[in-house]
Backbone as XML, in Angstrom:
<?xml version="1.0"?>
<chain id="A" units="angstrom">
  <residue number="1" name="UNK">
    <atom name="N" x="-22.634" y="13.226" z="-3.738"/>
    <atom name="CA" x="-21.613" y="14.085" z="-4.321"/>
    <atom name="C" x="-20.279" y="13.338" z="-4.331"/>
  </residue>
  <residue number="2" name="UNK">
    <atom name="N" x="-19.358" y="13.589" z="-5.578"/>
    <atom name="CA" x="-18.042" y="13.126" z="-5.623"/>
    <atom name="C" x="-17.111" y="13.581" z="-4.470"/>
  </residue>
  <residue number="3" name="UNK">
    <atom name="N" x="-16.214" y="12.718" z="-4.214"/>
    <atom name="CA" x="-15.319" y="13.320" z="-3.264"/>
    <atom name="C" x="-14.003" y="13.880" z="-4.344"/>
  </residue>
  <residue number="4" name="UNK">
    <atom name="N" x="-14.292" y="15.148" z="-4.197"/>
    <atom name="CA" x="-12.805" y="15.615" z="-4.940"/>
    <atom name="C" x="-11.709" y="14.791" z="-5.099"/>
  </residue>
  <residue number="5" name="UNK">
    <atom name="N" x="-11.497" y="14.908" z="-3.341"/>
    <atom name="CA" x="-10.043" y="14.291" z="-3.458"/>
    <atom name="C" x="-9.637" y="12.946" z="-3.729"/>
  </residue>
  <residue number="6" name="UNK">
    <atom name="N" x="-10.723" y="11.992" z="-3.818"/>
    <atom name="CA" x="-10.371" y="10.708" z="-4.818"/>
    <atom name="C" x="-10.713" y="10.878" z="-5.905"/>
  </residue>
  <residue number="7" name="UNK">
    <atom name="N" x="-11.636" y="11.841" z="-6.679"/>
    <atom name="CA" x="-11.554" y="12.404" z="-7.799"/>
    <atom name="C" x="-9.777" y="12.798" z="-8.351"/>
  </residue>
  <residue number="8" name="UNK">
    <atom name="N" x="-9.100" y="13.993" z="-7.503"/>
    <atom name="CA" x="-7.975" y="14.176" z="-7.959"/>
    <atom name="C" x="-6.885" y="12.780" z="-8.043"/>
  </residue>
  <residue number="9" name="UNK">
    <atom name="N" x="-6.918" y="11.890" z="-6.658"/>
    <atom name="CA" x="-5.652" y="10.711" z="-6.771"/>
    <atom name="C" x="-5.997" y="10.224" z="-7.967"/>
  </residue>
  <residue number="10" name="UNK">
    <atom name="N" x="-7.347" y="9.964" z="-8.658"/>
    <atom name="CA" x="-7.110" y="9.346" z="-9.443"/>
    <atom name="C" x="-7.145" y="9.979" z="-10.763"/>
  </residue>
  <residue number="11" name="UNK">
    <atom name="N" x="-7.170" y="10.959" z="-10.869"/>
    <atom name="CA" x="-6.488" y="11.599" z="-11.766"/>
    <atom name="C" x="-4.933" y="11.644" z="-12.110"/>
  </residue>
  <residue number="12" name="UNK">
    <atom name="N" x="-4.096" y="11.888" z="-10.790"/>
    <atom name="CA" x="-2.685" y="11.823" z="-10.908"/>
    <atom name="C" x="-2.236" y="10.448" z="-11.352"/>
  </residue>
  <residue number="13" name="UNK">
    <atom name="N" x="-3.040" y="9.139" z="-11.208"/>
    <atom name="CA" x="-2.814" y="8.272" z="-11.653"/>
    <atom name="C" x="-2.672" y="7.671" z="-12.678"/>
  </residue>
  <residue number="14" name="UNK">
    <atom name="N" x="-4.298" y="8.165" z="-13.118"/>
    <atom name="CA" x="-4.105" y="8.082" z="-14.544"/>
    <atom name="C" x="-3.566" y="8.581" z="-15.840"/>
  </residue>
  <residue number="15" name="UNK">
    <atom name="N" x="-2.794" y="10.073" z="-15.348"/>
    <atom name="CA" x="-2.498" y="10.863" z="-16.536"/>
    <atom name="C" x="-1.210" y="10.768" z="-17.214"/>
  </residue>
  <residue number="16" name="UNK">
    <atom name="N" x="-0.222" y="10.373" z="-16.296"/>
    <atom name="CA" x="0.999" y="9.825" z="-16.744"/>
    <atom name="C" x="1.388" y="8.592" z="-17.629"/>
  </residue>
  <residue number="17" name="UNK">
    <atom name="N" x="1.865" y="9.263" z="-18.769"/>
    <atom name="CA" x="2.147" y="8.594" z="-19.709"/>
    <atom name="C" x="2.819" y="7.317" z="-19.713"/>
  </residue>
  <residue number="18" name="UNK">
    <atom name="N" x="3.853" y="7.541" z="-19.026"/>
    <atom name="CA" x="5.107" y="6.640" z="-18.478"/>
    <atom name="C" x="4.985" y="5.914" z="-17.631"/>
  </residue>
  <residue number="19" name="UNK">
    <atom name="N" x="3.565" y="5.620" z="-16.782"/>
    <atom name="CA" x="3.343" y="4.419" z="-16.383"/>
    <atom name="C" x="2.673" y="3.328" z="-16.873"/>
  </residue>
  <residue number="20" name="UNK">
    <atom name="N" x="2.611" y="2.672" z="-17.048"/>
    <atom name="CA" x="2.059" y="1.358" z="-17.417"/>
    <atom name="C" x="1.054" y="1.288" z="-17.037"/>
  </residue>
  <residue number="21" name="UNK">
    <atom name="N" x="-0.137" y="0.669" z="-17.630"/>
    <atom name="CA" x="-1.549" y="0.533" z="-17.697"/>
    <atom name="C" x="-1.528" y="-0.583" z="-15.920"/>
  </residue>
  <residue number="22" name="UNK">
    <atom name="N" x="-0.836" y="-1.571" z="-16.035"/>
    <atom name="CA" x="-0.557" y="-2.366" z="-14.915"/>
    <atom name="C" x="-0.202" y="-1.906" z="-13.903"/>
  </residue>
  <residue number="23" name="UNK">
    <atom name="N" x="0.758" y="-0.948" z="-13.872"/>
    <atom name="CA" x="1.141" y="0.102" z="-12.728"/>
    <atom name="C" x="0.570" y="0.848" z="-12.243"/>
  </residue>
  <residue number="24" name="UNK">
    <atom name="N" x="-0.680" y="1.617" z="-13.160"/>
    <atom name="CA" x="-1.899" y="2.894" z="-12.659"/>
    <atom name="C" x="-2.553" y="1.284" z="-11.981"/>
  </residue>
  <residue number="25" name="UNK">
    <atom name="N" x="-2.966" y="0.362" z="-12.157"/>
    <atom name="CA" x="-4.010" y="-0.882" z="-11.566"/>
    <atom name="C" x="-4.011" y="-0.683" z="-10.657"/>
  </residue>
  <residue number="26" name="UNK">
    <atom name="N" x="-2.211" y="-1.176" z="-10.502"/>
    <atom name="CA" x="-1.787" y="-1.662" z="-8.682"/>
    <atom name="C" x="-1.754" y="0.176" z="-8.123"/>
  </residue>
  <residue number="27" name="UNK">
    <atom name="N" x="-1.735" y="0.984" z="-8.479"/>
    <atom name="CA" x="-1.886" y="2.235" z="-7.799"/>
    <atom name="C" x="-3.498" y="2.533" z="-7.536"/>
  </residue>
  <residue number="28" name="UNK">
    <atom name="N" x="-4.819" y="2.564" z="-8.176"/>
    <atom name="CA" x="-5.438" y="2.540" z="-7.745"/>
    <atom name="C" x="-6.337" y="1.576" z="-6.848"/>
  </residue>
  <residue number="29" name="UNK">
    <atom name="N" x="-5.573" y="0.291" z="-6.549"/>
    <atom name="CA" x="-6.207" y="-0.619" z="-5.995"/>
    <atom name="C" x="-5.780" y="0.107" z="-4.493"/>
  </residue>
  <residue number="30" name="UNK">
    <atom name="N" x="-4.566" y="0.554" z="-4.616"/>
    <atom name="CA" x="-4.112" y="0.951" z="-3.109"/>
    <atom name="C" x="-5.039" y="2.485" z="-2.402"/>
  </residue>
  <residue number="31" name="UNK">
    <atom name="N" x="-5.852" y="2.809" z="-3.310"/>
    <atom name="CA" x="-6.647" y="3.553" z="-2.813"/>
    <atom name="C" x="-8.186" y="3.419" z="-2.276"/>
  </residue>
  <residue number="32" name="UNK">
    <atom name="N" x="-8.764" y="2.023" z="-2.467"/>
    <atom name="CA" x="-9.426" y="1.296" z="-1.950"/>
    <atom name="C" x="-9.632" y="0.956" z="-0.407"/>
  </residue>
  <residue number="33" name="UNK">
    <atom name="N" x="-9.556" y="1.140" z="0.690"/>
    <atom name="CA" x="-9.186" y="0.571" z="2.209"/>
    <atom name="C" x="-9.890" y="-0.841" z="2.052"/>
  </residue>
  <residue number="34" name="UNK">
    <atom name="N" x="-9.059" y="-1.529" z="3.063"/>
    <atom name="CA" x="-9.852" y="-3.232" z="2.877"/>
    <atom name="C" x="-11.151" y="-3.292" z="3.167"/>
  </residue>
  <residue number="35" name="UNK">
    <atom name="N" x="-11.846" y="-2.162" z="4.484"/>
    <atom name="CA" x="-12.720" y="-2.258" z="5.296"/>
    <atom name="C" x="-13.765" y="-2.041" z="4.429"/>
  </residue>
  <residue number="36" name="UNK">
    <atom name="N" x="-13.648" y="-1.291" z="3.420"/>
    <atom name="CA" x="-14.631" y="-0.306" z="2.300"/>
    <atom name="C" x="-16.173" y="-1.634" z="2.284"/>
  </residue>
  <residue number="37" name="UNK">
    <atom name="N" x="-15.817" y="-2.431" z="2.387"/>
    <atom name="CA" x="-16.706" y="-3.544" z="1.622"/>
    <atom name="C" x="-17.595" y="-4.498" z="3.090"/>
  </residue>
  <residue number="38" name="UNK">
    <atom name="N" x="-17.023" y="-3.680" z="4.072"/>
    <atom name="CA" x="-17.650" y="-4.231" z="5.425"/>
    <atom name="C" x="-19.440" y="-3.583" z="5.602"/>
  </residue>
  <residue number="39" name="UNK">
    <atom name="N" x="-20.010" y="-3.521" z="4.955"/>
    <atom name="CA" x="-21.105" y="-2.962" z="5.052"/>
    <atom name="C" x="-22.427" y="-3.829" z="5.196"/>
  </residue>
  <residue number="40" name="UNK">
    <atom name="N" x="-22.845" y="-4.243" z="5.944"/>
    <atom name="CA" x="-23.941" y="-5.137" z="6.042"/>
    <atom name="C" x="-25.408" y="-5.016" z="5.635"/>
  </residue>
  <residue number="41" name="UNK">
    <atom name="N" x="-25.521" y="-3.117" z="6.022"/>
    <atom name="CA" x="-26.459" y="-2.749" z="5.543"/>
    <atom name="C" x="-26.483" y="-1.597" z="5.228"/>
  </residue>
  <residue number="42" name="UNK">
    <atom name="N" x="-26.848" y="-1.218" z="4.175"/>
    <atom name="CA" x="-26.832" y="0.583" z="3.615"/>
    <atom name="C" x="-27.259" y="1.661" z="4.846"/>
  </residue>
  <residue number="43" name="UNK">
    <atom name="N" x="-28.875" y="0.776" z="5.032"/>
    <atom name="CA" x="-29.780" y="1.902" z="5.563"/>
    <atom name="C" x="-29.019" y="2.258" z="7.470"/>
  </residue>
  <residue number="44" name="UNK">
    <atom name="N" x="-28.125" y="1.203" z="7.677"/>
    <atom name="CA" x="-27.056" y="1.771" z="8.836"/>
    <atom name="C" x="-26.029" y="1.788" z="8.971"/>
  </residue>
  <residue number="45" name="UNK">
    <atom name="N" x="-25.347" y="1.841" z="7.593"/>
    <atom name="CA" x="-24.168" y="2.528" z="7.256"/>
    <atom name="C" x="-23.686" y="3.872" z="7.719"/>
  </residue>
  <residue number="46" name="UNK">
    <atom name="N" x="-22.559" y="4.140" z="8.352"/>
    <atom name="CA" x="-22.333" y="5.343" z="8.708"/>
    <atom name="C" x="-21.630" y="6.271" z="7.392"/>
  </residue>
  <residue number="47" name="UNK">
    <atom name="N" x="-21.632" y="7.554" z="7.502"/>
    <atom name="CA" x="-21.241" y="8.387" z="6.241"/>
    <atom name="C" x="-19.711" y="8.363" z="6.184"/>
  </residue>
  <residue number="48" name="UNK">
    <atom name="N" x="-19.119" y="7.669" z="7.102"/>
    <atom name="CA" x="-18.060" y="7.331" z="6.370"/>
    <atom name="C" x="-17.793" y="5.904" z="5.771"/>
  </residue>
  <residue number="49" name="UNK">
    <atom name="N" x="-18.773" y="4.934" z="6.009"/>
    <atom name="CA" x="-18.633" y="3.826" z="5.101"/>
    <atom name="C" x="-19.347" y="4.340" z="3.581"/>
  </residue>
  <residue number="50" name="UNK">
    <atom name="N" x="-20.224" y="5.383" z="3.546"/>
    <atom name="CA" x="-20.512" y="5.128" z="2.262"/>
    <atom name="C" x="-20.053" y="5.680" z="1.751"/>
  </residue>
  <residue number="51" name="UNK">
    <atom name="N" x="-18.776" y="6.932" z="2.523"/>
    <atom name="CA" x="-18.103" y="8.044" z="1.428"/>
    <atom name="C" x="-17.397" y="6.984" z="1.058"/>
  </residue>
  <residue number="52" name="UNK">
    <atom name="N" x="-16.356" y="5.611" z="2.135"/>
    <atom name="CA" x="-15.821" y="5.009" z="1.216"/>
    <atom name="C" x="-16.152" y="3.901" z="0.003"/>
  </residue>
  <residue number="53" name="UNK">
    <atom name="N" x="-17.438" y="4.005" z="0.230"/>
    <atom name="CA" x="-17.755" y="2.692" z="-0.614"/>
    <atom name="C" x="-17.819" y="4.008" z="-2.104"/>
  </residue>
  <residue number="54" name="UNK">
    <atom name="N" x="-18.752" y="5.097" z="-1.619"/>
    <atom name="CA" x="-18.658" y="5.722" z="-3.032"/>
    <atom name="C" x="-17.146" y="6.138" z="-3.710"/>
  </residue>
  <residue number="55" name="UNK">
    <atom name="N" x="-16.163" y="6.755" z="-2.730"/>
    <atom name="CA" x="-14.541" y="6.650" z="-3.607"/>
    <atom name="C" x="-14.099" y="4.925" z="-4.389"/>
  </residue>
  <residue number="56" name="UNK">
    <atom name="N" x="-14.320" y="3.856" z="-3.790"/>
    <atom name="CA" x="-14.177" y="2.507" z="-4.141"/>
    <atom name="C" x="-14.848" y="2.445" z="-5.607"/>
  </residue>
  <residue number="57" name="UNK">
    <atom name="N" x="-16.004" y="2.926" z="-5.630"/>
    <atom name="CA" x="-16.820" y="2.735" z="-6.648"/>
    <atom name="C" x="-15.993" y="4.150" z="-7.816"/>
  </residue>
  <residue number="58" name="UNK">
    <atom name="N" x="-16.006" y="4.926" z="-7.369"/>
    <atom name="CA" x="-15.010" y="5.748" z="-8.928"/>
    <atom name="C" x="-13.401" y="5.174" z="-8.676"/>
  </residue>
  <residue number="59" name="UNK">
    <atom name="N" x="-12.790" y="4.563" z="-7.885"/>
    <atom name="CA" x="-11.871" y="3.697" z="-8.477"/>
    <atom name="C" x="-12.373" y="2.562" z="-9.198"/>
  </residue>
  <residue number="60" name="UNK">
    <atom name="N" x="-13.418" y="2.013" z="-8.864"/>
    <atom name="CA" x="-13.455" y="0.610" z="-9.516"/>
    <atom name="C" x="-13.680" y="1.252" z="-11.110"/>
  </residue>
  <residue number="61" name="UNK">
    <atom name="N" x="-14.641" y="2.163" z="-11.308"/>
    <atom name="CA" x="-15.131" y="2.888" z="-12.676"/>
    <atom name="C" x="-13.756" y="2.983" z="-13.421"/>
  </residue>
  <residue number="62" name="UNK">
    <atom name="N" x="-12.325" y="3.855" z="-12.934"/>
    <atom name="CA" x="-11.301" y="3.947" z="-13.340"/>
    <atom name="C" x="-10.506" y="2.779" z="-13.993"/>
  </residue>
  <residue number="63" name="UNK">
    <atom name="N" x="-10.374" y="1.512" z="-13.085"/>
    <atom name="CA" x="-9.855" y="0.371" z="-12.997"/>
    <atom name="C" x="-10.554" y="-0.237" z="-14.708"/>
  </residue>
  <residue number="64" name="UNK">
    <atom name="N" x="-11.990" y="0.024" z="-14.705"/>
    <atom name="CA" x="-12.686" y="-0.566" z="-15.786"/>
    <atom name="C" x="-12.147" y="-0.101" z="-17.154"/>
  </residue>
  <residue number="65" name="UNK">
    <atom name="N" x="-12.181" y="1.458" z="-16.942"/>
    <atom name="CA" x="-11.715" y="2.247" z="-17.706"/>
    <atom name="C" x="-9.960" y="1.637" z="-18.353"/>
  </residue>
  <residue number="66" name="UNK">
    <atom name="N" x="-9.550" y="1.439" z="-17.904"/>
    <atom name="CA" x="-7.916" y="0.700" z="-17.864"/>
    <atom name="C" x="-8.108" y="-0.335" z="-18.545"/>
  </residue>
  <residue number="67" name="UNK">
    <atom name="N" x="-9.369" y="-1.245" z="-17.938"/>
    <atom name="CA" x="-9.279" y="-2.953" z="-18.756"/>
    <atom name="C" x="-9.813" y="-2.326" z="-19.800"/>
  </residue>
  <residue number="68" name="UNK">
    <atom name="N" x="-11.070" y="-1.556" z="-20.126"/>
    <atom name="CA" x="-11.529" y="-1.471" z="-21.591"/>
    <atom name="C" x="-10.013" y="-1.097" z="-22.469"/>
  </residue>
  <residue number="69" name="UNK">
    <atom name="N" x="-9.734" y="-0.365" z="-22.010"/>
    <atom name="CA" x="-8.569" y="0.451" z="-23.026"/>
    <atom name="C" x="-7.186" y="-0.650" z="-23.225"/>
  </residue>
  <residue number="70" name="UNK">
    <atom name="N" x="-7.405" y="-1.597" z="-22.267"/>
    <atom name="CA" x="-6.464" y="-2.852" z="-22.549"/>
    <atom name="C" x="-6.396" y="-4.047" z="-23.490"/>
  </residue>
  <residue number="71" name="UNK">
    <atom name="N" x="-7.699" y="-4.045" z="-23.191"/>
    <atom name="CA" x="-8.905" y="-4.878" z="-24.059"/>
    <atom name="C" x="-8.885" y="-4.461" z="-26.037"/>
  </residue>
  <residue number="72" name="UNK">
    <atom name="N" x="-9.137" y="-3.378" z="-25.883"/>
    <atom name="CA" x="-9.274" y="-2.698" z="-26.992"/>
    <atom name="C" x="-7.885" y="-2.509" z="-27.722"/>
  </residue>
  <residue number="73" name="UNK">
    <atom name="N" x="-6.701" y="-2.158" z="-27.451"/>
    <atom name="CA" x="-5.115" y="-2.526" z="-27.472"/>
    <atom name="C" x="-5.308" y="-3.986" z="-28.017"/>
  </residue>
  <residue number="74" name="UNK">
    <atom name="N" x="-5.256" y="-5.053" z="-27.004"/>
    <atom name="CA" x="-4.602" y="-6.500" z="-27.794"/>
    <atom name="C" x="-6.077" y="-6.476" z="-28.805"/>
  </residue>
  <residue number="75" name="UNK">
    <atom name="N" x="-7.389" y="-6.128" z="-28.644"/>
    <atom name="CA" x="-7.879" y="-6.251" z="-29.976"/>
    <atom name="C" x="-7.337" y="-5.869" z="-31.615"/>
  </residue>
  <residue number="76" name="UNK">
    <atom name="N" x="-7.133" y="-4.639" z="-31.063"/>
    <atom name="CA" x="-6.291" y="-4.083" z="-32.087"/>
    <atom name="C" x="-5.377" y="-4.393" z="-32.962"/>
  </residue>
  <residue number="77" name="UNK">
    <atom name="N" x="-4.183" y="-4.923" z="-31.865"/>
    <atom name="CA" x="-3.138" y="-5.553" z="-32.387"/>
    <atom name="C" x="-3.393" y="-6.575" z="-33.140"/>
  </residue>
  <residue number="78" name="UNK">
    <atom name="N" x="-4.375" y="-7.747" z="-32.840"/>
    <atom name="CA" x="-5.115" y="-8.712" z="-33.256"/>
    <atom name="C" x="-5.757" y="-8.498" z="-34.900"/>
  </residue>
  <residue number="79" name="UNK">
    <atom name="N" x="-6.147" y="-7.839" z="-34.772"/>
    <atom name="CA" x="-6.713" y="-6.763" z="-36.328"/>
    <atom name="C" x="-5.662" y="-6.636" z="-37.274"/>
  </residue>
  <residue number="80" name="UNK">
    <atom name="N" x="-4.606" y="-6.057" z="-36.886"/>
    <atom name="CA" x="-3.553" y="-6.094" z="-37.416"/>
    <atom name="C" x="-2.708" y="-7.062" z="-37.710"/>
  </residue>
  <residue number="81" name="UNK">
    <atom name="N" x="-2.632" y="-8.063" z="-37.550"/>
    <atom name="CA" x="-2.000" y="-9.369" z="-38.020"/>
    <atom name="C" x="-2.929" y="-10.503" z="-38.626"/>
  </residue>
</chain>
């Protein structure tokens, strides 16, 4: 199951107009913890390494979401000239 509440941060992140595609980045990278990725093995992972590995993983989804739509921008522009 999703965790809401990194469901919602990253919502507030992404919805504002007035930040910069670069600025939502560095905001959802900071919702990541460093430790998230310390996992050696699933099957004795405790449920809070995998709630964080699963919030890590719908930021990283978000983050992707950002490069496609960045990607697709300088394509664009590219088209146009």
């Amino acid at each position: 199951m999703d965790n809401p509440n990194i469901q919602k941060q990253i919502s507030q992140i992404m919805q504002p107009k007035e930040l910069s595609d670069a600025e939502k980045l560095d905001s959802l990278y900071t919702l990541i913890p460093a430790d998230s990725c310390d996992i050696n093995n699933l099957n004795q992972a405790t449920r809070e390494q995998l709630k964080q590995l699963r919030d890590g993983t719908a930021v990283t989804q978000a983050m992707q979401q950002l490069r496609r739509r960045q990607a697709f921008k300088t394509t664009a522009g590219n088209d146009r000239e």
